[in-house]
C-alpha positions as CSV (number, residue, x, y, z in Angstrom):
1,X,113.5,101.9,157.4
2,X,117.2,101.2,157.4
3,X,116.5,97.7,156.1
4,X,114.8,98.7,153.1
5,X,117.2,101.5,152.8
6,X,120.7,99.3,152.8
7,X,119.2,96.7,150.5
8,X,118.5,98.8,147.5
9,X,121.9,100.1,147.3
10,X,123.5,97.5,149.3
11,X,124.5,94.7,146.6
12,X,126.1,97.1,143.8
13,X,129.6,96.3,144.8
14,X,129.5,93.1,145.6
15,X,128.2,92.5,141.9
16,X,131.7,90.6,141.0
17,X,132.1,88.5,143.7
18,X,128.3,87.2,143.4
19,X,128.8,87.1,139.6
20,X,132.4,85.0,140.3
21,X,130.5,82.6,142.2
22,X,126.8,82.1,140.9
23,X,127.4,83.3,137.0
24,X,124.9,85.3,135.1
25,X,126.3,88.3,133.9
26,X,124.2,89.2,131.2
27,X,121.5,89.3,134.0
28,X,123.1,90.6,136.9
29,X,120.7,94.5,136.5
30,X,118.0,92.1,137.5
31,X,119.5,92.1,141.4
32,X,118.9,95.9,141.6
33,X,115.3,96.1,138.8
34,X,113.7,93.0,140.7
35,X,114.0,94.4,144.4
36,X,112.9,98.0,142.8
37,X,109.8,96.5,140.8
38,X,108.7,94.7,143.5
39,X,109.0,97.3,146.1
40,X,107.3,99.7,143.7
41,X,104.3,97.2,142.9
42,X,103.2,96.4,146.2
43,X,103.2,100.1,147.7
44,X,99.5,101.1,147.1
45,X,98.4,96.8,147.8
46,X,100.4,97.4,150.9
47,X,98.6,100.7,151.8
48,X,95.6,100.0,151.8
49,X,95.5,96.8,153.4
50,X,97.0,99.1,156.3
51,X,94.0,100.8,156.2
52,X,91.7,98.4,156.3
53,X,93.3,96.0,158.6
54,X,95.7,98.1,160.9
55,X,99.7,99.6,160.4
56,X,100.5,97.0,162.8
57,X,100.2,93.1,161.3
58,X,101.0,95.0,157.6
59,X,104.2,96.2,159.1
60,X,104.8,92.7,160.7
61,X,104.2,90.8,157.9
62,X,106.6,93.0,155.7
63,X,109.2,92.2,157.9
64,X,108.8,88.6,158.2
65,X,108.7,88.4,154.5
66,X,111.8,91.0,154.0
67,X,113.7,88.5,156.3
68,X,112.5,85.4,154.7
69,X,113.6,86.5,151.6
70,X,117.2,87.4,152.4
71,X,117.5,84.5,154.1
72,X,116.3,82.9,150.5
73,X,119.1,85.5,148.9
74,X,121.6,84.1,151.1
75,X,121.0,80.3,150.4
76,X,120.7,81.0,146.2
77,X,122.7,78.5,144.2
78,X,122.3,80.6,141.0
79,X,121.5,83.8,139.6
80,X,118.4,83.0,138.3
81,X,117.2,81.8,142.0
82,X,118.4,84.9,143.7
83,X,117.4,87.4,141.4
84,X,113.7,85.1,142.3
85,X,114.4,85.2,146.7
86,X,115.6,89.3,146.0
87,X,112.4,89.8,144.4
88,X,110.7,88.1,147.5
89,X,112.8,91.3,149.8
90,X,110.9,93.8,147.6
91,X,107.9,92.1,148.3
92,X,108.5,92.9,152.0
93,X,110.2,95.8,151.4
94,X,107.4,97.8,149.8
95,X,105.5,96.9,153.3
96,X,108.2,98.6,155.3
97,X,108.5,101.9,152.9
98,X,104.8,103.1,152.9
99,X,103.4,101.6,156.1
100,X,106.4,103.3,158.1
101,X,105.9,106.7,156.6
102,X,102.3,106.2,157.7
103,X,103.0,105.2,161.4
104,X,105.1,108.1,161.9
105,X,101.9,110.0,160.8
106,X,99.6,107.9,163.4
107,X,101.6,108.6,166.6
108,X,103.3,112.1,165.9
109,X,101.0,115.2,166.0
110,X,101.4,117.7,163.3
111,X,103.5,119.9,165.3
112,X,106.0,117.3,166.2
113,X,105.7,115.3,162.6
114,X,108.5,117.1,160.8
115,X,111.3,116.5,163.2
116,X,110.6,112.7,163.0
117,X,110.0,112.8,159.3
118,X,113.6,114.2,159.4
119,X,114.6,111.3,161.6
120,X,112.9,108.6,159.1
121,X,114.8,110.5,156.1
122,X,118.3,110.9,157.7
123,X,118.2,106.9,158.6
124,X,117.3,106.6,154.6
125,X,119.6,108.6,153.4
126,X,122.5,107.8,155.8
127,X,121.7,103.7,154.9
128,X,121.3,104.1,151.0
129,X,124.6,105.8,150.9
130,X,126.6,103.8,153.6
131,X,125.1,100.4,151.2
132,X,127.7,99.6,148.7
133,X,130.3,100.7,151.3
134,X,128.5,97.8,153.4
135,X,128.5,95.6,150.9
136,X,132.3,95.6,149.5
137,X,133.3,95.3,152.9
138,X,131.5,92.0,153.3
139,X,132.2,91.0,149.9
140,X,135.6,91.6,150.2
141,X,136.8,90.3,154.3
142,X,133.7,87.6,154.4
143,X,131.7,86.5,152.3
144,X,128.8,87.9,149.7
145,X,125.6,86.0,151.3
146,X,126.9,87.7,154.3
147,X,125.1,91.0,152.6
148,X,121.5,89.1,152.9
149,X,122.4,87.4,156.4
150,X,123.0,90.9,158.1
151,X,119.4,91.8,157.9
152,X,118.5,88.6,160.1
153,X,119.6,90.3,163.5
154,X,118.7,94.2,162.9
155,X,115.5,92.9,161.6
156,X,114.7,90.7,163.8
157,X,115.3,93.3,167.0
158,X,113.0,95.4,165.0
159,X,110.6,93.1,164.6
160,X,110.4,92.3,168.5
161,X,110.3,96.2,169.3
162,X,107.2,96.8,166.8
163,X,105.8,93.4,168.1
164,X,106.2,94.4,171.5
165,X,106.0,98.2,172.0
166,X,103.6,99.6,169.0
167,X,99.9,100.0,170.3
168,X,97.7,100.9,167.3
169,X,94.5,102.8,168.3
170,X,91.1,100.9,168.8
171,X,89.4,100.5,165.7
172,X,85.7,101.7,166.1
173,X,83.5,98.7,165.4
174,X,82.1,97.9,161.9
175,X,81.5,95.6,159.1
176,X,84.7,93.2,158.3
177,X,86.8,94.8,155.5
178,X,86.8,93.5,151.8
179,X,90.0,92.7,150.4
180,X,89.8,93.7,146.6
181,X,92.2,91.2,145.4
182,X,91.2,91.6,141.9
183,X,92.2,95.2,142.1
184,X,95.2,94.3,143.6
185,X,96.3,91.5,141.2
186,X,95.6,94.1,138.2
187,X,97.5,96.8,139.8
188,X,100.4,94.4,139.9
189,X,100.5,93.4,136.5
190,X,100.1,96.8,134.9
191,X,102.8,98.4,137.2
192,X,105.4,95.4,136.8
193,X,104.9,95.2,132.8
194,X,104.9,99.3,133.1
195,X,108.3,99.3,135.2
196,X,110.1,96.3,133.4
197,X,109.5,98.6,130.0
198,X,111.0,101.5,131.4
199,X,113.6,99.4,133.5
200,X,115.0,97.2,130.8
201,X,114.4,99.6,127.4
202,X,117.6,100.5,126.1
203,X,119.2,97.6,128.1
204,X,118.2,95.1,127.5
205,X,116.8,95.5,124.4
206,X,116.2,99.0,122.1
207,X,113.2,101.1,123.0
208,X,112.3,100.7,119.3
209,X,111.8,96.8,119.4
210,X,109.2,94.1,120.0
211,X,109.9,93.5,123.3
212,X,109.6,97.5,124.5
213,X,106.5,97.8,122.2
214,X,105.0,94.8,123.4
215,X,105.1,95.8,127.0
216,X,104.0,99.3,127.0
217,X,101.1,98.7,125.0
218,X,100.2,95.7,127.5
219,X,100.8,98.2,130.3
220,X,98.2,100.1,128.8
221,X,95.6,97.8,128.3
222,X,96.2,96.5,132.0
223,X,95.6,99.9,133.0
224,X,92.5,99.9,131.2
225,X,91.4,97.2,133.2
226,X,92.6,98.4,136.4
227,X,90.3,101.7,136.2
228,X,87.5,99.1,135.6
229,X,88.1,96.7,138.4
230,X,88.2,99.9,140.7
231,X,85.4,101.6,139.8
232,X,83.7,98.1,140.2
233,X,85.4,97.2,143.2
234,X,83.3,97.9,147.1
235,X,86.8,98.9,148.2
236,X,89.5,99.7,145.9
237,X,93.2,99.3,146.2
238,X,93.5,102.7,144.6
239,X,90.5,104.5,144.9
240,X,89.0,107.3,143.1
241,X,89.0,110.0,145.4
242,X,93.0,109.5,145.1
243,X,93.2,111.6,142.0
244,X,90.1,113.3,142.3
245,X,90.9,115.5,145.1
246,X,93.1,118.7,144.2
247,X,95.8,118.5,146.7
248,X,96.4,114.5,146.7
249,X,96.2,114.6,143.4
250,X,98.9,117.7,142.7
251,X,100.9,116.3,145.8
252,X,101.4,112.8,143.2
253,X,102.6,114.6,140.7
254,X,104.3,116.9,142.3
255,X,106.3,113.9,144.1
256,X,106.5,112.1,140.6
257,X,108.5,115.0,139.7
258,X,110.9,114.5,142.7
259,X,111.7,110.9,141.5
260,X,112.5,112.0,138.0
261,X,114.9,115.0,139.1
262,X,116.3,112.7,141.4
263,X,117.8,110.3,138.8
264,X,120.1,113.6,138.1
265,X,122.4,113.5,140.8
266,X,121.8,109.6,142.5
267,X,122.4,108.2,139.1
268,X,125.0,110.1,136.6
269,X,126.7,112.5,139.3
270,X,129.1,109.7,140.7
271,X,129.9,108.5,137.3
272,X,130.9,112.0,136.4
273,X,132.8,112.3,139.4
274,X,134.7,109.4,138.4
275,X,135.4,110.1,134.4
276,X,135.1,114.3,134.8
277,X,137.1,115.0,138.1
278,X,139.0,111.9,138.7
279,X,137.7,110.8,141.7
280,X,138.0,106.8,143.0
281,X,134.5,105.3,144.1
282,X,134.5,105.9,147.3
283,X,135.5,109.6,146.6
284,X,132.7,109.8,144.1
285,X,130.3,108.4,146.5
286,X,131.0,111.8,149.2
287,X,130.5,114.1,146.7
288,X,127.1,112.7,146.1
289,X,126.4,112.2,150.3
290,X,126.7,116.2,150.6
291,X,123.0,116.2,149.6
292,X,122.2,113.6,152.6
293,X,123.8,116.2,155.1
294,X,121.6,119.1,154.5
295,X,118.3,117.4,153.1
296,X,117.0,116.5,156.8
297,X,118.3,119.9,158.7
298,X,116.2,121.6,156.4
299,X,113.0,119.6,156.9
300,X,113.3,119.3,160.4
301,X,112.8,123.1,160.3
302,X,110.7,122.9,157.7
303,X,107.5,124.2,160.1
304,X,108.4,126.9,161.1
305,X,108.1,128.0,157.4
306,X,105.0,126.1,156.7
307,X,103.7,127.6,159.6
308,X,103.5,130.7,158.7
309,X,103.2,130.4,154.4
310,X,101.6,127.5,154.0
311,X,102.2,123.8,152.6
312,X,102.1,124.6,149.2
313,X,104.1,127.5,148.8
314,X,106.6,126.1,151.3
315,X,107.5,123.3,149.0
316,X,107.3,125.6,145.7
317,X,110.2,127.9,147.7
318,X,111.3,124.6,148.1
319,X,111.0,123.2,144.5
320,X,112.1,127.0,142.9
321,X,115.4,127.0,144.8
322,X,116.4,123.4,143.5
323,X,115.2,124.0,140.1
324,X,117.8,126.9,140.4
325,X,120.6,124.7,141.7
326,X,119.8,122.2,139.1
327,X,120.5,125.2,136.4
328,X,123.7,125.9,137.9
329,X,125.3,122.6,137.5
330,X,125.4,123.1,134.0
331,X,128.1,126.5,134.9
332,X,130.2,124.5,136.8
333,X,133.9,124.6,135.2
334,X,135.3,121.9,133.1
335,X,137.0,119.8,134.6
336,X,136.8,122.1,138.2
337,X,137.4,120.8,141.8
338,X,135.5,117.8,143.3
339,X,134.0,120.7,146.2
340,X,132.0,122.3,143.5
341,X,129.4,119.7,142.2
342,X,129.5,118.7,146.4
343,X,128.4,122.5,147.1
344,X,126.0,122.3,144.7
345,X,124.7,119.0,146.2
346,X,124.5,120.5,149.4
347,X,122.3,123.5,148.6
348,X,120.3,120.9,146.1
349,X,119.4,118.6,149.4
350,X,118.5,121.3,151.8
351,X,116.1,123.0,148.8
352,X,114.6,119.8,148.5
353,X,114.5,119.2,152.6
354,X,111.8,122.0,152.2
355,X,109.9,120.3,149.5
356,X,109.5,116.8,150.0
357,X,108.5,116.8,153.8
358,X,105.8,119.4,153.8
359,X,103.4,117.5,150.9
360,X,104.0,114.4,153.2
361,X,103.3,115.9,155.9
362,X,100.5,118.4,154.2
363,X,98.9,116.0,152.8
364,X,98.7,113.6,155.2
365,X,97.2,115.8,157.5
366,X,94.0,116.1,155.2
367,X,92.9,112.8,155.1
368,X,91.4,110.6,158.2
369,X,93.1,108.0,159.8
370,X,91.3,105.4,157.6
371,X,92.6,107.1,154.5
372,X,96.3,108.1,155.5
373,X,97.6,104.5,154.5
374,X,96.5,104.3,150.9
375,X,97.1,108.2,150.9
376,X,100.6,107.7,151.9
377,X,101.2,104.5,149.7
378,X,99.8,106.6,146.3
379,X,102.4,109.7,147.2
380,X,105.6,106.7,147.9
381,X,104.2,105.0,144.3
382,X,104.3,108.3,142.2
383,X,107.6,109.2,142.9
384,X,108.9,105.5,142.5
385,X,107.7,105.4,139.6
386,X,109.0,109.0,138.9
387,X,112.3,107.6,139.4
388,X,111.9,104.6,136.8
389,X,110.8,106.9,134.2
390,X,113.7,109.6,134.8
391,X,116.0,106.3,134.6
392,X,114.6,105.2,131.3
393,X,114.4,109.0,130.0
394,X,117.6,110.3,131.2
395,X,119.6,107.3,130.5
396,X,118.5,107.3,126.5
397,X,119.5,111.6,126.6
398,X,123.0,110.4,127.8
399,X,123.6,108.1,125.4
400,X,122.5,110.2,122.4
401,X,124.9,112.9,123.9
402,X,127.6,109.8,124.2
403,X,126.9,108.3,120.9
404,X,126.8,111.9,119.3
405,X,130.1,113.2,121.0
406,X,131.9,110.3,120.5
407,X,131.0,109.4,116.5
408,X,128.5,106.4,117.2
409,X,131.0,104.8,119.7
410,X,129.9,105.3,123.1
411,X,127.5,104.5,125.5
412,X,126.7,104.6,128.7
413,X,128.0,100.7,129.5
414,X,131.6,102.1,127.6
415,X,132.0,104.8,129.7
416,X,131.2,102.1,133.0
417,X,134.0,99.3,131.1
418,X,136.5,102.6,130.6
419,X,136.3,103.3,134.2
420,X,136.3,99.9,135.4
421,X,139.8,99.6,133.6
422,X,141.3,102.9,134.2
423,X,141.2,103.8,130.8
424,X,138.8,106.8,130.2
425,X,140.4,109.7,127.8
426,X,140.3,113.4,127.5
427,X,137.4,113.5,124.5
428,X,135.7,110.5,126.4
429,X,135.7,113.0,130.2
430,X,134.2,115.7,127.6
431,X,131.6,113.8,126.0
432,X,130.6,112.3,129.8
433,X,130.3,116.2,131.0
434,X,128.4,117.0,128.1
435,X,126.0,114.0,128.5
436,X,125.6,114.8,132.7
437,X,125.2,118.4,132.3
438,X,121.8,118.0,129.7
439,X,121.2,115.5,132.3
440,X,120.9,117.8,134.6
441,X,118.9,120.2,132.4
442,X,116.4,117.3,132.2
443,X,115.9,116.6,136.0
444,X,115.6,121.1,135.9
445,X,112.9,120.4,133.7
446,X,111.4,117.8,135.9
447,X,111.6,120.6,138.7
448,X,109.2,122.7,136.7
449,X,106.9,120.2,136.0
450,X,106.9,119.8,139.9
451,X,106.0,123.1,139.9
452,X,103.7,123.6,137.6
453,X,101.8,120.3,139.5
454,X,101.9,122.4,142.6
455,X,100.0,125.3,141.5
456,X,96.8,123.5,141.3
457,X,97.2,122.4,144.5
458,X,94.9,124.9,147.0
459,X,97.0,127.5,148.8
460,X,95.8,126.2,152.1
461,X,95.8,122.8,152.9
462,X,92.4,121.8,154.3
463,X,94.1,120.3,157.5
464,X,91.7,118.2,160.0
465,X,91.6,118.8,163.3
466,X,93.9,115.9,165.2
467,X,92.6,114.4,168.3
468,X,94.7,112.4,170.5
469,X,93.7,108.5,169.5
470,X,92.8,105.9,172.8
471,X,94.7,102.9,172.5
């Protein structure tokens, strides 16, 4: 989990030194997009091939190819080759994300689930924010492939300990499984030409343009012939019963939700931080790791609320709290004091602590053991892909606000060069708070949604009875 933590994060400072040495600035966003996409992509391939073949040799196999690749990233000669190998670490990465969450889900019983749920998120949330510090410290005292050659030890240690000590239950006899590779193949296409729209619009090229356009209405048609592949298929990547079934299917949505209100405070808090209350990088980067403190106190004690309410309406206290929090931000003083946006990160994590953790847990506890894999993988998916839309979404509402505030002058990528050179000014600070603080009316927005998903879930989870499995 920490691998696949550390290397989403783990390369944004070192972004000038790999830039100084390989070239390829115009295509450096590719690093950070490619590993996403990829991871993304993979998640529901990954999950049900846990399913049908065991957690076990998927997990394995995600690690082998997560360490082949940054061993790839390391040896790169240009930016075009390691933006290729990084892409290669998704495709591993997107193994470790899903089939973890699962395995936790396989060897923990209910009752015990949420404290090592907590454990799983505090190792996430502890590596994603220690990443760049990780990674300017290499860059700066050793060397950048240094970043990618780190991984070769911790995940190889794993990799013996999972080899060695995980013992999967015995699979009852039956027919061989079916690989549906012809789903899998179509669900890659549609969600890579889905997530490079959303991903490079407004980057790389306007939303309004050919190459946007183009992709989203090939997204579509993919899709279209995704749903027909599956409905076709003996045993679909994503199957049908995913969405047609109440409480996985509000439990997506609901999780879709998270990933779009997330963009909020991962994405535009530290840059206001920076231009709003002055704060240097690393400064910025505590304000933002107040949410990381409280998010896993409150789910490890998330059952003994969901104990007594219920999944559901344990995660829409959950989800009403930080939709509240969200609406606060917007109050917060101009320019105020660097503990109030960290307060209100605090009390945003441990509202979402009781969201997140009982719909994983809730709904994995209403599917078989056969089915908690690609149940797992769908939930992980949705709110990745959550998180690429709220990108796209909330990153065109900032630079209206910019462009507006500051007569047609400003952007998103200006505010970044201003910062970069120490040279942000009073109106600039202003327009920047303006543009974060709709932000955050956005991602408030998203919190309802999440709500409103929730409410067609059923009040009570139809949890199955858990039997101890012989291995």
């Amino acid at each position: 989990m920490a691998l696949a933590a550390l290397d989403g994060t783990v390369v944004s400072t070192a972004v000038p030194q790999i830039v100084g040495d390989l070239g390829g600035f115009s295509v450096f966003s590719w690093l950070f997009s490619g590993y996403l996409l990829a991871v993304t992509v993979t998640l529901p391939v990954y999950g049900k091939l846990s399913d049908s073949f065991g957690r076990k040799p998927v997990l394995i196999a995600g690690i082998v190819l997560f360490l082949a690749g940054s061993l790839l990233c390391a040896a790169a000669w240009n930016m075009a080759s390691l933006i290729a190998f990084r892409v290669v670490q998704g495709l591993g990465g997107g193994a470790l994300q899903g089939t973890i969450q699962t395995i936790a889900a396989d060897l923990y019983p209910l009752e015990e689930r949420p404290r090592i749920v907590a454990r799983l998120s505090t190792v996430w949330a502890v590596s994603s924010v220690a990443g760049p510090a990780v990674g300017g410290l290499l860059a700066a005292y050793a060397d950048w492939r240094w970043i990618f050659l780190i991984n070769l030890p911790v995940g190889g240690l794993a990799l013996w300990l999972i080899a060695r000590h995980l013992v999967e239950p015995v699979r009852e006899p039956g027919p061989r499984p079916r690989v549906d590779w012809q789903g899998a193949l179509a669900v890659f296409v549609t969600a890579t030409l889905l997530l490079t729209a959303l991903v490079q619009g407004g980057v790389a090229w306007p939303w309004i343009s050919a190459p946007s356009l183009g992709l989203l209405a090939a997204s579509a048609a993919c899709a279209a012939v995704t749903v027909l592949v599956e409905r076709r298929a003996a045993e679909p990547v994503i199957p049908g019963w995913v969405w047609r079934r109440r409480t996985i299917a509000s439990v997506n949505l609901a999780m879709g939700a998270l990933g779009l209100l997330m963009v909020a405070p991962t994405v535009f808090l530290p840059t206001y931080a920076q231009s709003v209350l002055g704060l240097g990088p690393i400064a910025a980067g505590f304000v933002l790791s107040a949410m990381t403190l409280s998010w896993p106190v409150t789910a490890a004690y998330a059952n003994r609320v969901y104990n007594r309410i219920g999944f559901r309406d344990t995660a829409l206290a959950g989800m009403g709290a930080a939709l509240l929090v969200l609406l606060a931000f917007p109050l917060l003083p101009y320019p105020g004091e660097p503990w109030q946006p960290a307060l209100i990160m605090l009390l945003l994590g441990a509202a979402l602590g009781f969201f997140q953790l009982p719909l994983l847990v809730g709904v994995q506890s209403t599917v078989p053991w056969a089915e908690r894999g690609t149940t797992t993988a769908s939930v992980l998916f949705c709110r990745q892909v959550g998180q690429s839309v709220g990108a796209a979404l909330f990153g065109a509402l900032a630079n209206a606000v910019l462009t507006a505030r500051l007569g047609g002058a400003g952007d998103l990528d200006s505010v970044s060069r201003a910062l970069a050179d120490g040279s942000s000014n009073a109106p600039l600070r202003r327009a920047v708070s303006a543009a974060v603080d709709l932000v955050f009316v956005g991602a408030a927005a998203a919190a309802a949604l999440g709500l409103l998903a929730l409410l067609f879930a059923p009040r009570r989870f139809a949890v199955l009875k858990e039997r101890r499995p012989e291995v």
